[in-house]
C-alpha positions in Angstrom: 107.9 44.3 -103.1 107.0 41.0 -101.6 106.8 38.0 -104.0 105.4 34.1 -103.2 106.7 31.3 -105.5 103.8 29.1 -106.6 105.0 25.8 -107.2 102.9 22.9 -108.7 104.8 19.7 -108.4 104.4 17.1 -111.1 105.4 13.1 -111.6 107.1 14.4 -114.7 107.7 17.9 -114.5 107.7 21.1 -112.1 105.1 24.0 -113.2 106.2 27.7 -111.5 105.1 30.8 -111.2 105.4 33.8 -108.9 103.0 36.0 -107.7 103.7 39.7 -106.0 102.0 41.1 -103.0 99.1 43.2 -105.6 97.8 39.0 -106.4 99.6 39.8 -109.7 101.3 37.1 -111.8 105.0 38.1 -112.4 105.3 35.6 -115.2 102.9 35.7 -118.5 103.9 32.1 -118.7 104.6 29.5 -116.4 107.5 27.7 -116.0 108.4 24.1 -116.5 111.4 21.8 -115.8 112.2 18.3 -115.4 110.6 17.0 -112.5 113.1 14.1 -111.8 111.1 12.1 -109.4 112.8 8.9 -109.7 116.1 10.4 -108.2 117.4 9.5 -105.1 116.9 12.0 -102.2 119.4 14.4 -102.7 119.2 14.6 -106.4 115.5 15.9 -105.9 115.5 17.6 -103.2 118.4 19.7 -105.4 116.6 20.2 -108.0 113.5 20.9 -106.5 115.8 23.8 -104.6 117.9 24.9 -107.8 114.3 25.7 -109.5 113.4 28.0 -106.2 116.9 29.7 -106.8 116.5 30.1 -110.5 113.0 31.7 -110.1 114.2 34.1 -107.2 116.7 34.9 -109.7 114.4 35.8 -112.2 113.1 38.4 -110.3 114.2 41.8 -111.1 115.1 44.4 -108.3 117.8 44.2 -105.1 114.6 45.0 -102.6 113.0 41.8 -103.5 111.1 40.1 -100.9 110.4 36.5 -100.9 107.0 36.3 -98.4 106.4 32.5 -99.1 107.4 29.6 -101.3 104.7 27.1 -101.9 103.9 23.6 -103.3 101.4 21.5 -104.6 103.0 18.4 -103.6 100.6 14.8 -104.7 100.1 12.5 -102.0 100.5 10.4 -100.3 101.8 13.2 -97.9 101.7 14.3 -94.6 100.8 18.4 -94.8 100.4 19.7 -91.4 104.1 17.8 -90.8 106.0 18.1 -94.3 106.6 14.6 -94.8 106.0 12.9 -97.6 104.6 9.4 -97.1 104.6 8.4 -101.2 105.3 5.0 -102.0 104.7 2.2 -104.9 103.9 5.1 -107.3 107.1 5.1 -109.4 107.6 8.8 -108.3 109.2 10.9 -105.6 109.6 7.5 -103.4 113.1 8.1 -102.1 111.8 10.8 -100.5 109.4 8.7 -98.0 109.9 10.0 -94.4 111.5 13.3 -95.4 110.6 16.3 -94.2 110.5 17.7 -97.4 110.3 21.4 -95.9 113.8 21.0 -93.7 115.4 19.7 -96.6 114.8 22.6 -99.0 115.4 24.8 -96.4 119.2 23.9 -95.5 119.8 23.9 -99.4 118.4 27.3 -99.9 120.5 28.7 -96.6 123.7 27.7 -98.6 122.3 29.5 -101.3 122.6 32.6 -103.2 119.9 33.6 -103.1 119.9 33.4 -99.2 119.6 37.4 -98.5 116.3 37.0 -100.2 115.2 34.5 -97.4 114.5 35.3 -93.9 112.7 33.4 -90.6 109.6 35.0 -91.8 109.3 33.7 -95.5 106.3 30.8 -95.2 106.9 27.4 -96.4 103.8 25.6 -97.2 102.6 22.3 -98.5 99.0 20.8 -100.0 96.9 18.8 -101.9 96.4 20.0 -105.2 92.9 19.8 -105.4 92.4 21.6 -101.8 95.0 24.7 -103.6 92.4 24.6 -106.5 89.3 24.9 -104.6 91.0 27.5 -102.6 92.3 29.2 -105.8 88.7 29.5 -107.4 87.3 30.3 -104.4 89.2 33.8 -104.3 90.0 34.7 -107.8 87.9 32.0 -110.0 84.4 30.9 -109.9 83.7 30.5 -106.2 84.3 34.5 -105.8 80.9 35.8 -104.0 80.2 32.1 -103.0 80.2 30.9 -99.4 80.0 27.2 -99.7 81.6 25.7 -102.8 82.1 22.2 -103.9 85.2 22.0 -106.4 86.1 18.7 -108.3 88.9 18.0 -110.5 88.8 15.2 -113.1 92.3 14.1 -114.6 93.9 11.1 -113.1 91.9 10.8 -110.4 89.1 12.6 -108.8 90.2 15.1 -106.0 87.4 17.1 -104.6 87.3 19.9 -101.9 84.6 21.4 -100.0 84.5 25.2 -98.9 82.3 26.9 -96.4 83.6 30.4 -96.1 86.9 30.0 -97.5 87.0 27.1 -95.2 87.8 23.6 -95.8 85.1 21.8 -94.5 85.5 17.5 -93.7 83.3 15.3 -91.9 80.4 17.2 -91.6 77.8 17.7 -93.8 77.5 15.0 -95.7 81.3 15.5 -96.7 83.6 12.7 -95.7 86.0 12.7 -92.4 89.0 13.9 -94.9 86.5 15.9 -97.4 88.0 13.8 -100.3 85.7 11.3 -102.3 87.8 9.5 -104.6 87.7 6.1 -102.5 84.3 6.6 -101.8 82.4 3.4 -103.1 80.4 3.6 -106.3 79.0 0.7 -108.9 81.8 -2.3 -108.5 84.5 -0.1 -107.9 85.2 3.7 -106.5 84.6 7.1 -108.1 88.6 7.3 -108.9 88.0 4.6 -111.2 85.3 6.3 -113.0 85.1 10.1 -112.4 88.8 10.3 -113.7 91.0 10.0 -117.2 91.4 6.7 -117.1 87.5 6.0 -116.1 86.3 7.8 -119.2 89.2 5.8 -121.3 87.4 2.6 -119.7 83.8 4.1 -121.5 84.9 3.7 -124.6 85.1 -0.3 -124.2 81.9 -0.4 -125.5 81.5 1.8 -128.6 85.2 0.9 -129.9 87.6 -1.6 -130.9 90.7 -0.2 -129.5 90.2 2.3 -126.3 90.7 6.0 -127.3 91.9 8.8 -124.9 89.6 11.7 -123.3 91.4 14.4 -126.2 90.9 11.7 -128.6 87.1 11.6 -128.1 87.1 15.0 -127.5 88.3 15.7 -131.1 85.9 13.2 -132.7 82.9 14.7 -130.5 84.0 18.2 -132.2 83.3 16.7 -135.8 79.8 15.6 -134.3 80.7 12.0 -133.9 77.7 10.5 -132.2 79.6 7.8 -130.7 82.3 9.9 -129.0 79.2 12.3 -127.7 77.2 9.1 -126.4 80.7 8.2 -124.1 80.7 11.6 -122.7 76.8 11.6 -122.1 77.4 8.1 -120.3 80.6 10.0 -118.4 78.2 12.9 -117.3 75.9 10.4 -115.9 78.6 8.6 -114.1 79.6 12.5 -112.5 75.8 13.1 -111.4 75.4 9.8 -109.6 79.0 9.6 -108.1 78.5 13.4 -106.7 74.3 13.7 -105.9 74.9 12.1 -102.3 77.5 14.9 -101.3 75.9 18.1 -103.3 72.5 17.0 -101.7 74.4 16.8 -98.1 76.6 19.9 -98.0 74.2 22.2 -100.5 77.0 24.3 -102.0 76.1 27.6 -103.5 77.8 26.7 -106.9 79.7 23.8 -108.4 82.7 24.4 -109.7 84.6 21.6 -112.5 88.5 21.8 -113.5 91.0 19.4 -115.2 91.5 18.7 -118.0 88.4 16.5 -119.0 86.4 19.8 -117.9 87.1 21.2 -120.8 84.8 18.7 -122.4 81.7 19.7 -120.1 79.9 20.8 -123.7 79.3 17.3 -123.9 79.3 15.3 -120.7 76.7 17.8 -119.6 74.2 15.7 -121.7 74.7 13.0 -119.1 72.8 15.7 -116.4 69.5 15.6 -115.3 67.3 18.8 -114.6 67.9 18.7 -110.9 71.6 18.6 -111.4 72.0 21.3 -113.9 70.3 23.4 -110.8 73.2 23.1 -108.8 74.8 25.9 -110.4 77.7 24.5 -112.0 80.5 26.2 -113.6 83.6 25.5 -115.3 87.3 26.5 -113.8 89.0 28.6 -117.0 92.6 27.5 -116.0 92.9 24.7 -113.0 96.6 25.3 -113.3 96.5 28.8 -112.7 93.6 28.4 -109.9 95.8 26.2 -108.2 98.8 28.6 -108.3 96.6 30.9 -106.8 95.3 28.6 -104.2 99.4 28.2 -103.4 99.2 32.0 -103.1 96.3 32.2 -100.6 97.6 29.4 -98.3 101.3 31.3 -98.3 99.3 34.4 -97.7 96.5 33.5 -95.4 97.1 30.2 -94.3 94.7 27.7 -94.1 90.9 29.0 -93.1 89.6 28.5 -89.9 86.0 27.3 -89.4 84.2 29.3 -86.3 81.8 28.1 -84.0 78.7 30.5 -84.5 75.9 28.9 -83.2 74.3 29.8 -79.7 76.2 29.1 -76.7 79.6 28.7 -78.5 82.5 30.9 -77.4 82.3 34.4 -78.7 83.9 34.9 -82.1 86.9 37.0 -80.5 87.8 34.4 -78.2 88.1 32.0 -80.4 89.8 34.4 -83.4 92.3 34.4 -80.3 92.6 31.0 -79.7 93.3 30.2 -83.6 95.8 32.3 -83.5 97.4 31.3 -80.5 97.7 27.4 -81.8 99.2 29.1 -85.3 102.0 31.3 -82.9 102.3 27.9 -80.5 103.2 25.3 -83.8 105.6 28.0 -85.4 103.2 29.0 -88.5 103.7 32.5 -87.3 107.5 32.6 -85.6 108.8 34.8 -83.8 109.6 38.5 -85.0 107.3 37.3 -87.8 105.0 39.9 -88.7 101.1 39.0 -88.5 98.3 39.6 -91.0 96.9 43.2 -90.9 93.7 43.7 -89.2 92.0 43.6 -93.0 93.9 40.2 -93.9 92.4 38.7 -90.9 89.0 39.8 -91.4 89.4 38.1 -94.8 91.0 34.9 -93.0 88.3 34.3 -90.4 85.3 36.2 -91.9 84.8 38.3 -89.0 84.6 42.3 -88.3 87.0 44.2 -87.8 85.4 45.1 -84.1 86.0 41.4 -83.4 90.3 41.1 -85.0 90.7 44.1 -82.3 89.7 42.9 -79.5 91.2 39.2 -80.6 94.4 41.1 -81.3 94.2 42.9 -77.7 94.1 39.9 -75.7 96.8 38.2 -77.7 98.3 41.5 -76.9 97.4 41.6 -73.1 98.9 37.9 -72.8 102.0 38.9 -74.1 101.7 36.7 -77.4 102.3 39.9 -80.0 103.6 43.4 -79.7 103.1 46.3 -82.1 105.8 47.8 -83.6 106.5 51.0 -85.5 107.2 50.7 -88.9 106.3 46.7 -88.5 103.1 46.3 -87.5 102.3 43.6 -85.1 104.7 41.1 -84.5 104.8 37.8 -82.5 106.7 37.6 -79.5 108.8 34.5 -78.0 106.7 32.7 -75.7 108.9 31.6 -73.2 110.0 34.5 -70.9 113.4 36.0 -70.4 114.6 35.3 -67.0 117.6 37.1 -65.2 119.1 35.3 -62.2 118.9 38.4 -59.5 122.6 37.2 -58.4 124.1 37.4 -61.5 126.2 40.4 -62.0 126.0 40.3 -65.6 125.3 43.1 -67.9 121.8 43.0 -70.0 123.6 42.4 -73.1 125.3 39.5 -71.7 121.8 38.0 -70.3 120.4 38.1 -73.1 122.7 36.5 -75.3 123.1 33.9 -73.1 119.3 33.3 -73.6 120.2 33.0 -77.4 118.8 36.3 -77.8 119.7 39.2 -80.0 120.3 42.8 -78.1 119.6 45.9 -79.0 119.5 49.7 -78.2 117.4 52.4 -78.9 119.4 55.8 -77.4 116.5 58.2 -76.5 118.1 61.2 -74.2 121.8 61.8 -73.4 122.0 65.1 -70.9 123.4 66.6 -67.8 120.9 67.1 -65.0 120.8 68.6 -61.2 120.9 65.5 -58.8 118.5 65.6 -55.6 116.4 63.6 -53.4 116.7 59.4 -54.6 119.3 60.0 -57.1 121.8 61.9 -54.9 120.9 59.8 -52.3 121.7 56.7 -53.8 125.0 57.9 -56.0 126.1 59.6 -52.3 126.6 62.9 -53.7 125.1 66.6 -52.6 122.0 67.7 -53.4 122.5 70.4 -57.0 125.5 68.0 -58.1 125.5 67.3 -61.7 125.2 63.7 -63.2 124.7 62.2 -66.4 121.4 61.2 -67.2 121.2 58.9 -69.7 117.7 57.5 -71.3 117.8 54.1 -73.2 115.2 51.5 -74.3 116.7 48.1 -74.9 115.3 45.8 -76.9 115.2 41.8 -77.4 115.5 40.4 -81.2 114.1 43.7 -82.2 111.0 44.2 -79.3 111.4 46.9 -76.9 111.5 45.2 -73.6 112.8 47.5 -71.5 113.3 51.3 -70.4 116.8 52.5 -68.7 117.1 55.6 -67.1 120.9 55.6 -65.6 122.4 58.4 -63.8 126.2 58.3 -63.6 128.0 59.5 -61.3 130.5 62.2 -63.2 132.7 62.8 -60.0 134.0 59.7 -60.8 134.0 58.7 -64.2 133.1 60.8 -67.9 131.6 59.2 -70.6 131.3 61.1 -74.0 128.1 60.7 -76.3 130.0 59.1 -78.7 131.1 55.6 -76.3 127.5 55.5 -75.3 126.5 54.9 -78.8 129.1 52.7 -80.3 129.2 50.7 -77.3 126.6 47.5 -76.9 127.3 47.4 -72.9 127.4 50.3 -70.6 129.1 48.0 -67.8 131.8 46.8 -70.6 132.7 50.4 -71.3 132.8 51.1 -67.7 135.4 48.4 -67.4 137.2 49.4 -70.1 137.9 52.5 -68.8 138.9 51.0 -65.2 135.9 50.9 -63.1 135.1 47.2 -62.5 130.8 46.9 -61.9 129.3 45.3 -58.7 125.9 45.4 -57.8 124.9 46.8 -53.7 121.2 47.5 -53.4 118.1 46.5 -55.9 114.6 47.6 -55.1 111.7 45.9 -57.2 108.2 46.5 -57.3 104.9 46.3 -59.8 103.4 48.8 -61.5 100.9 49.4 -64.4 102.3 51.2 -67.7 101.6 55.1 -68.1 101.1 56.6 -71.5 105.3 57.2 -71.6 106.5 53.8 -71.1 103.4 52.2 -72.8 104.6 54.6 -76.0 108.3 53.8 -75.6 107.7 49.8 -75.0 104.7 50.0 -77.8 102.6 48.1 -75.2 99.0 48.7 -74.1 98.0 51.5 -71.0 97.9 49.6 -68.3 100.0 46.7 -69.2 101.4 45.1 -66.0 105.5 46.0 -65.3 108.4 44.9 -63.4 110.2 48.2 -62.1 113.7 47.8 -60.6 116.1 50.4 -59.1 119.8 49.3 -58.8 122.6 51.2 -57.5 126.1 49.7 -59.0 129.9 50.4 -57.3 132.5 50.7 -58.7 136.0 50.8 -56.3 133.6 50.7 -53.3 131.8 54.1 -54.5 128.2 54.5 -55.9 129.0 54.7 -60.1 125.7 54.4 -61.2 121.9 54.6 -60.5 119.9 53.0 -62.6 115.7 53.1 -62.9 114.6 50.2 -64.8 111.1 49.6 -66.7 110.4 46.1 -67.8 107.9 45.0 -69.6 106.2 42.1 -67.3 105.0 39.7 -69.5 108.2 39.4 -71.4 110.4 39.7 -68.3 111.3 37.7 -65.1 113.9 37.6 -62.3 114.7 34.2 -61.1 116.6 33.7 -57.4 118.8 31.3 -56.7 119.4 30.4 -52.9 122.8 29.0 -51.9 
């Protein structure tokens, strides 16, 4: 079962939850500890960590995944990057300059709960009020809405605009960072009004001493006209502060949350007509909308807008190209499994006729493979190269590219020589060799198909060495038969439905085919037939 930590970060304290694969909440409640934001760096980047640790721990079960840990982290803060940028707030401002992300991540590798953690569990950062809008938008009040407008009123006024599960900016009538709350209104900006401390402010003029949004809240439930008049004068203050951007971007419902939304039953008496037509509705828990939210981004990352008016690149191409960007910046690493074709119909809105042929051209370029029992999986983006004078075995080339090999042993038999094969291994036509039928694989991707014929007039090999051993040249050795290349014949070719099957790669994907003959003691030991796959693999030559 996979699981994604939801994680809403405070000024005073840290809210958690965790939510499995089936958008279930594993929790009934949530979970709070002590924030500890005026800590030096280490001290909260620790405890931020040990709270990740104690959750994972909380789970149940020795097959627990963990797909994604996520945050709402408050701003100042630098998303796309992971820094945080907060400073002069009297919270979290030893961490200015951090990337916040790096750090947790070193502290959880140390960890014990490390086997938990692998290169493919997401990390992800936001706004809070963007994770609540995204939150409502796919399990709250947006659900069945296209474009939503969501705005939270607490200690400020954060506001998000959705087209499509989309966050829309700068268009619209929606500001270049789709956020209002420094947008100018009366003498000040709408933070100072649209927020806790705004409606505090209201009740200058009805009171002697200033009284709290609960406070009036509580008085307005006994029917105090006065407290009711402040909200009415609040609701007013919404309607003009938001009419300029519900009358530009024309969302199909409004949608309020925070905690002064829960007194909408009487700061709705502020609304005129016209705004009560905007379909507005009220969030039942921004807290849990937001942990959602955390859940969607970990899941689906953010939403893409596409270009579908006339004359703009068709959908598939640019389906493509989103994806691309999110394989080229290291949202989706390598080996990482993608989305399944549904989840990215959900992501970018499209059919599923348009994520296949996206997902074949990404596959034609050589950006993702498909693997049994995986699905489709990205693939590293700079080739493996091979220097063509380099006698080293493929296991050794590929670790010194940093890479991980493997082996996948398909056939292991004795067959009658004749015609290339006795040819090249110098023997009789009818002699019997060893054929033996490997596909080799790079950090887990078939790259490669080996189909070696050794020469058993000179050396015997048993099943079992083939299959313990990583390298057929270091066996080889081993037993006293130093390797040296002679003869290598390359050419192109397009792949057949055997090697297309075998390297789980397209018909008709372009390959590099090699035949090598290696010596050993100045006698033909081995021929090999070699099937690379050609966007993956590259030989390189070196002139001296």
């Amino acid at each position: 079962m996979k699981y994604y930590l939801t994680i809403d970060v405070g000024g005073t304290e840290i809210k958690v939850n965790v939510i499995d694969e089936n958008d279930c909440f594993y929790f009934e409640d949530v979970h709070s500890f002590p924030a500890q934001s005026d800590g030096n760096k280490d001290e909260i980047i620790n405890n931020i960590s040990e709270i990740i640790i104690n959750m994972i721990q909380k789970i149940s079960g020795s097959d627990k995944k963990i797909a994604g840990i996520g945050f709402a982290f408050p701003g100042p803060f630098d998303y796309q990057n992971n820094i945080c940028l907060i400073q002069g707030l009297s919270k979290y401002e030893n961490l200015y300059g951090v990337n916040v992300k790096e750090a947790i991540e070193t502290v959880l590798q140390e960890s014990s709960v490390k086997a938990y953690l692998h290169p493919a569990t997401k990390m992800a950062f936001e706004n809070d009020g963007v994770l609540f809008a995204l939150g409502e938008a796919a399990f709250g009040q947006g659900v069945g809405h296209d474009k939503i407008a969501c705005f939270a009123f607490g200690t400020g006024c954060g506001s998000t605009f959705l087209e499509k599960h989309a966050v829309v900016a700068g268009r619209n009538g929606v500001p270049v960072r789709g956020m209002i709350y420094d947008a100018p209104f009366k003498d000040s900006i709408i933070d100072d009004y649209l927020s806790a401390r705004g409606l505090k402010q209201q009740t200058a003029q009805f009171y002697d001493v200033l009284l709290t949004g609960k406070e009036l809240y509580e008085l307005s439930m006994t029917g105090d006209k006065t407290a009711q008049k402040v909200f009415e004068n609040f609701g007013r203050d919404i309607e003009s502060a938001l009419w300029p951007f519900l009358e530009g971007f024309s969302p199909n419902v409004v949608i309020f949350g925070g905690q002064i939304s829960k007194s909408y039953e009487f700061f709705k008496a502020g609304f005129s007509e016209k705004f009560e037509q905007k379909c507005i509705r009220i969030s039942e828990n921004t807290s849990k909308s937001t942990m959602y939210g955390i859940y969607t981004l970990l899941k689906n990352g953010s939403k893409p807008v596409l270009d579908h008016t006339k004359g703009a690149k068709p959908l598939y191409d640019q389906v493509k190209n989103v994806i691309k960007m999110k394989i080229t910046e290291g949202t989706y690493p390598v080996n990482a499994q993608l989305p399944t074709e549904k989840e990215l119909e959900n992501i970018f809105n499209v059919s599923r006729i348009t994520i296949r042929k996206a997902m074949e051209e990404l596959l034609n370029e050589g950006y993702i493979a498909r693997q049994r029992g995986s699905g489709t999986v990205v693939l590293r983006q700079s080739k493996i190269e091979e220097d063509i004078n380099s006698d080293r075995s493929f296991t050794d080339e590929l670790r010194a590219n940093g890479i991980v090999p493997g082996t996948q042993y398909l056939k292991l038999r004795t067959v009658i020589a004749g015609g290339t094969i006795a040819e090249s291994l110098g023997i009789e036509n009818g002699t019997k060799v060893l054929e033996l039928t490997r596909v080799r694989t790079a950090d887990g991707v078939p790259i490669v198909i080996f189909q070696t014929y050794i020469n058993l007039g000179i050396v015997t090999v048993n099943e079992t060495e083939l299959k313990t051993t990583e390298s057929l040249y270091a066996l080889l050795e081993n037993k006293g038969y130093p390797v040296t290349l002679s003869k290598e014949v390359f050419e192109v070719a397009l792949s057949n439905e055997w090697n297309s099957q075998l390297l789980e790669i397209p018909l008709g994907t372009p390959l590099l085919k090699r035949a090598s003959i290696v010596h050993a003691h100045a006698k033909p030991l081995l021929y090999t037939e070699s099937t690379y796959n050609g966007h993956i693999y590259r030989y390189t030559v070196t002139h001296r």
